[in-house]
DRENZA-295608 format. One line per 3 residues: their letters; for each residue y, x, z of C-alpha. Coordinates in steps of 0.02 Angstrom, whole numbers. Layout:
<recs>
a	Y/X/Z | ...
</recs>
This chain:
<recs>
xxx	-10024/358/-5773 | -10035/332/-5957 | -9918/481/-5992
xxx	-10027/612/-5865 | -10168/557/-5977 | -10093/589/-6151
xxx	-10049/743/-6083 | -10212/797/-5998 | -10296/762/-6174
xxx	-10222/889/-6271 | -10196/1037/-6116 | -10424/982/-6097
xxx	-10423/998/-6309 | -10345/1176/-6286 | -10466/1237/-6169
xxx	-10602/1175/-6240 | -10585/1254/-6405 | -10515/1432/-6326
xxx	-10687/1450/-6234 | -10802/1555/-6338 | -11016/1538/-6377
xxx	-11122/1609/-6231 | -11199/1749/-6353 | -11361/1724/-6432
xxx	-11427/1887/-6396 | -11400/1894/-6184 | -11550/2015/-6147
xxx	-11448/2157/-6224 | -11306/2104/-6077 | -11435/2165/-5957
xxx	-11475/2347/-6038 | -11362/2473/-5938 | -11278/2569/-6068
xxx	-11250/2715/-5946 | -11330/2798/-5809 | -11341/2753/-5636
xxx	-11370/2867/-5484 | -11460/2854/-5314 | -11513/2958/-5185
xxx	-11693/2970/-5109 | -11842/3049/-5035 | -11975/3055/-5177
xxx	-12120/2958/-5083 | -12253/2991/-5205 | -12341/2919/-5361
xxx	-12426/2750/-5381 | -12531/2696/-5517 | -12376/2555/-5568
xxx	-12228/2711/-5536 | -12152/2837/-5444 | -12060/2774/-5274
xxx	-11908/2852/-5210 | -11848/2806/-5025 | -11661/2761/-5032
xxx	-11533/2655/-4919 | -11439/2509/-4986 | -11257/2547/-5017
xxx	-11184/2382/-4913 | -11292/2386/-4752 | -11379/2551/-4751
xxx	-11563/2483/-4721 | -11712/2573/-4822 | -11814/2525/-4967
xxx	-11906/2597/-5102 | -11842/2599/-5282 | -12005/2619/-5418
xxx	-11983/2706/-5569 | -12120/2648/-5705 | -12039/2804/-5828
xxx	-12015/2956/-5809 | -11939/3077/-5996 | -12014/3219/-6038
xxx	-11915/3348/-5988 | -11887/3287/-5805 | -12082/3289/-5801
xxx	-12099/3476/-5876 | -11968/3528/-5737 | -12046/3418/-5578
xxx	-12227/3380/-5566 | -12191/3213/-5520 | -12402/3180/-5525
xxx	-12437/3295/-5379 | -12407/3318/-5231 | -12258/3454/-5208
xxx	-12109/3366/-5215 | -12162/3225/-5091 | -12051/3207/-4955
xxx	-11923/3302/-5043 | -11739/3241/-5076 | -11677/3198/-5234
xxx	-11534/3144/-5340 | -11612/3023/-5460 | -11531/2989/-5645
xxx	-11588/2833/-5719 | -11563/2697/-5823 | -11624/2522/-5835
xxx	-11703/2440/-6022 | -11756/2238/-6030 | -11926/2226/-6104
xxx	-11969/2056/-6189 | -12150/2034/-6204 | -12261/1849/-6206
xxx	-12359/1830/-6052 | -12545/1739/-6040 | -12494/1554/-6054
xxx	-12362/1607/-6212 | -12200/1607/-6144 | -12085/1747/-6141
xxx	-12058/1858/-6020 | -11939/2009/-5986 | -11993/2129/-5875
xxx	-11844/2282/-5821 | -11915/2463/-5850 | -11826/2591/-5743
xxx	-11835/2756/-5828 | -11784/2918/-5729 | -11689/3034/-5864
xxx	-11628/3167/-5735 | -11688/3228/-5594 | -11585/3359/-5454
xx	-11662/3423/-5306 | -11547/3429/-5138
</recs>
């Protein structure tokens, strides 16, 4: 028994020092360095985004993605603030940014901004 333990110590020792710091900076692990893709029916604007119709990927069921952003030059090519392009299908470009902000009481909060940087009509 004594010898399993003497050699547990060390083989424990090892791991232990081979495991590296969780990094102090995690909310940049959840910034999507590229761009993802969906596709959906644009459903409109709301005062908190634009909504886009699309189906999960695993069971095929609807729900509606919201876009709080929209750049520039997707709005100068698609009037996303009327009401042409509702019901019509699109490939959406987008990517995802972690905002860190305090909320009433103090205490931080991060809040995920999806940004549409491309749109394609199908």
């Amino acid at each position: 028994m004594k010898t399993k333990l003497l050699m547990a110590i060390p083989i424990l020792c090892f791991l232990l020092m081979s495991v590296k710091p969780f990094p102090l900076n995690a909310p940049a692990l959840y910034d999507t360095a590229q761009d993802s893709n969906i596709i959906g029916v644009y459903d409109g604007n709301e005062g908190y985004g634009y909504n886009f119709i699309t189906q999960h990927k695993d069971n095929g069921s609807d729900f509606t993605m919201t876009f709080q952003k929209v750049d520039d030059a997707v709005m100068k090519e698609f009037d996303l603030e009327g009401e042409l392009f509702v019901n019509q299908k699109f490939e959406v470009t987008y990517n995802v940014k972690i905002v860190k902000s305090k909320d009433e009481d103090g205490f931080d909060q991060e809040d995920e901004i999806y940004t549409i940087t491309h749109l394609k009509k199908l």
